[in-house]
C-alpha positions as CSV (number, residue, x, y, z in Angstrom):
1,X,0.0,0.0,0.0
2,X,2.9,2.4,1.1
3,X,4.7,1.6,-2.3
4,X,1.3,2.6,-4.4
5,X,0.9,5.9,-2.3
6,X,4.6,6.7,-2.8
7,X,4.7,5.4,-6.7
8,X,1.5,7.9,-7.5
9,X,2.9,10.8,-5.7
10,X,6.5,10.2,-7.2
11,X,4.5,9.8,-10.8
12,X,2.6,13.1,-10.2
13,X,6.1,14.9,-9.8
14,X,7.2,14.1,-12.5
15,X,4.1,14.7,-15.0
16,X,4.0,18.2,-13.5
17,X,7.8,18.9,-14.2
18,X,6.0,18.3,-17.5
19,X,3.3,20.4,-17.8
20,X,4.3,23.6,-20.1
21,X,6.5,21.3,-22.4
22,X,4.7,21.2,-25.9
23,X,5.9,18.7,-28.9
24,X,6.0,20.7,-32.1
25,X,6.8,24.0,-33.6
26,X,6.7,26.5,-30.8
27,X,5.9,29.2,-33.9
28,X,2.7,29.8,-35.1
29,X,2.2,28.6,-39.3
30,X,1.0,32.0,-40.1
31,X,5.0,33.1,-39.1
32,X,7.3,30.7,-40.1
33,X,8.5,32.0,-43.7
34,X,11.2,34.0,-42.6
35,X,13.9,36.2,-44.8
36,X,16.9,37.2,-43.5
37,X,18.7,40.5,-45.2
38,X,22.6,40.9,-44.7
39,X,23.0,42.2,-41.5
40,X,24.1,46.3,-41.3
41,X,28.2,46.7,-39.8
42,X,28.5,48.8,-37.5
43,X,31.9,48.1,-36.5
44,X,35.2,48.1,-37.9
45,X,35.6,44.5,-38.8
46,X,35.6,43.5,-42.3
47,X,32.7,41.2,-43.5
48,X,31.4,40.4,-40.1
49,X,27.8,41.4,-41.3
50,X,28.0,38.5,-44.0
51,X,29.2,36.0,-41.3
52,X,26.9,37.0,-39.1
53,X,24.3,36.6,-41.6
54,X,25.8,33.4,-42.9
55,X,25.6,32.0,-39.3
56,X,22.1,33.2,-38.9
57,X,20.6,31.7,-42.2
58,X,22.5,28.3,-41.6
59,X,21.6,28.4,-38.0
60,X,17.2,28.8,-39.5
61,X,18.0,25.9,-41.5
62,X,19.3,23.4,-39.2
63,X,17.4,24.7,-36.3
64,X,13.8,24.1,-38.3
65,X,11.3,26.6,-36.4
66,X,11.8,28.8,-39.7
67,X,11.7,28.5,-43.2
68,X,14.3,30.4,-44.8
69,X,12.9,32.0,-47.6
70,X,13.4,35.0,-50.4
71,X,11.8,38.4,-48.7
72,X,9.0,38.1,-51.2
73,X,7.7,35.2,-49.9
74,X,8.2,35.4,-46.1
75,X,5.8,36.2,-43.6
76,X,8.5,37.8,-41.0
77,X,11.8,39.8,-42.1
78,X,14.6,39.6,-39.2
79,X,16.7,42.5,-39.4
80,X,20.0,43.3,-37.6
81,X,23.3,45.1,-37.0
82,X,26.1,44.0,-36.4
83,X,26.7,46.3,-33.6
84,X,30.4,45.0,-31.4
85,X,33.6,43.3,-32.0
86,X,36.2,42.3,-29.5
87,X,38.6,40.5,-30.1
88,X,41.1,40.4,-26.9
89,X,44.4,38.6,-25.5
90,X,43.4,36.4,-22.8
91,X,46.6,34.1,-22.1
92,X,49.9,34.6,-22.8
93,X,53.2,32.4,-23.6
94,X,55.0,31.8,-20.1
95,X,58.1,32.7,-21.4
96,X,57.1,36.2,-23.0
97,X,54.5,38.6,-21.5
98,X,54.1,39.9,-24.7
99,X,52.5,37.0,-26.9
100,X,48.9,35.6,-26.9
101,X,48.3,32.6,-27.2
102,X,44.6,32.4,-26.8
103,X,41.8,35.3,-27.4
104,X,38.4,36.2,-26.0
105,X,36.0,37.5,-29.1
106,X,33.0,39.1,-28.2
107,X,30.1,39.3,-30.9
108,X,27.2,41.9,-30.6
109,X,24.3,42.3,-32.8
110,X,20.8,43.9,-32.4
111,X,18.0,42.0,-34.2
112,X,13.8,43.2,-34.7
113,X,11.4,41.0,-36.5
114,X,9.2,43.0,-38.6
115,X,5.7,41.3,-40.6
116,X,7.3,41.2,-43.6
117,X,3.6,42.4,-46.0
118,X,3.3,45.7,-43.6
119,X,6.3,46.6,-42.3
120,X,4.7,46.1,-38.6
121,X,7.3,45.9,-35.7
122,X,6.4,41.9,-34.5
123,X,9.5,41.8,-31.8
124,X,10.9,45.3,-30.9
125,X,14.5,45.3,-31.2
126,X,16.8,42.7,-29.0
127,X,20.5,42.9,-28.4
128,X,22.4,39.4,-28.3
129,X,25.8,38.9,-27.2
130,X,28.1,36.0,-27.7
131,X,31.8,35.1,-26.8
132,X,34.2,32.3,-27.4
133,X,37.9,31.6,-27.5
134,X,40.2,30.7,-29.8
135,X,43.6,29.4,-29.6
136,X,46.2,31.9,-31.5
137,X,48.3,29.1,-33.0
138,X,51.1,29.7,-35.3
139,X,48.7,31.9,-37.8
140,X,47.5,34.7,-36.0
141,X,45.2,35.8,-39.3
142,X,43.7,32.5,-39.2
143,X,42.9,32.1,-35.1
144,X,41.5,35.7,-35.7
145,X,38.7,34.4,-38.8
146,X,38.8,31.6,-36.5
147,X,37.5,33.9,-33.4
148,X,34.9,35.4,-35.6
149,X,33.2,32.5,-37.5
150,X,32.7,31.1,-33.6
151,X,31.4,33.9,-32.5
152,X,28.8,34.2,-35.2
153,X,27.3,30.9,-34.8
154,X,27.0,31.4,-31.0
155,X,25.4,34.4,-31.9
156,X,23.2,32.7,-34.7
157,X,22.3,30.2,-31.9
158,X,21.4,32.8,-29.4
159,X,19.3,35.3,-31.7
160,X,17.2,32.5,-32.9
161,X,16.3,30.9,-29.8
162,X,15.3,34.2,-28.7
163,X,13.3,35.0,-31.8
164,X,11.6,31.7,-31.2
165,X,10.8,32.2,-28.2
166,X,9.3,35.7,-28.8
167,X,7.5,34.9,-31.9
168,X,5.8,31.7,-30.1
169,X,4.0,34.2,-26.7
């Protein structure tokens, strides 16, 4: 008897851990055909609007709550800029105080989804940040491309889950 009284209490904790998960697209049909623009640059790195926006579409794809699609045929546009780059020593080389060995970057952007028909403002404007490091290596043009192309797919990550999540209240 003590088992059965302890099994359905045990049972009801864990359906109500439960209780606000949903299966399926958290975004509503009528908002899934999204386009994406290239991003504005606001800062003084070269291309990181395109890898940004590179990041961003591949991210939609792989990610599935969106359908990537040409502006003419999406229900949502997601604009953004590109708004902060960082791309900083973190550890040196014991030997020498004066070489990095590993970087911080630090990846800014400011995103608003807009109804892509009437130009309506569907999630005011967000700021997302992301960081990750990178090892210098022996090519210190390489870790630094390196740094960025991280960066914007944590940032692709972290834009779209909060555009899913604010298109689906």
């Amino acid at each position: 008897m003590k088992n059965a009284v302890l099994l359905t209490i045990l049972a009801g904790c864990i359906s109500a851990g439960c209780a606000s998960y949903r299966f399926g697209n958290p975004v509503p049909e009528s908002r899934r055909r999204l386009a994406v623009p290239v991003f504005a640059n606001a800062v003084n790195q070269a291309e990181a609007e395109a890898v940004v926006t590179e990041a961003l579409r591949r991210e939609i794809i792989r990610e599935g709550s969106f359908t990537l699609t040409p502006a003419d045929r999406a229900a949502l546009t997601l604009t953004g800029t590109v708004t902060g780059y960082t791309l900083k020593p973190i550890r040196y080389e014991q030997n020498t105080s004066s070489t990095p060995v590993e970087y911080r970057a630090t990846l800014t952007a400011q995103v608003t989804l807009v109804d892509a028909t009437t130009g309506a403002v569907v999630v005011t404007a967000f700021t997302q940040t992301s960081e990750t490091t990178v090892a210098a290596g022996a090519d210190l043009q390489t870790a630094k491309a390196s740094a960025l192309h991280r960066a914007a797919q944590s940032l692709a990550r972290s834009i779209l889950l909060e555009a899913v999540t604010r298109c689906s209240e």
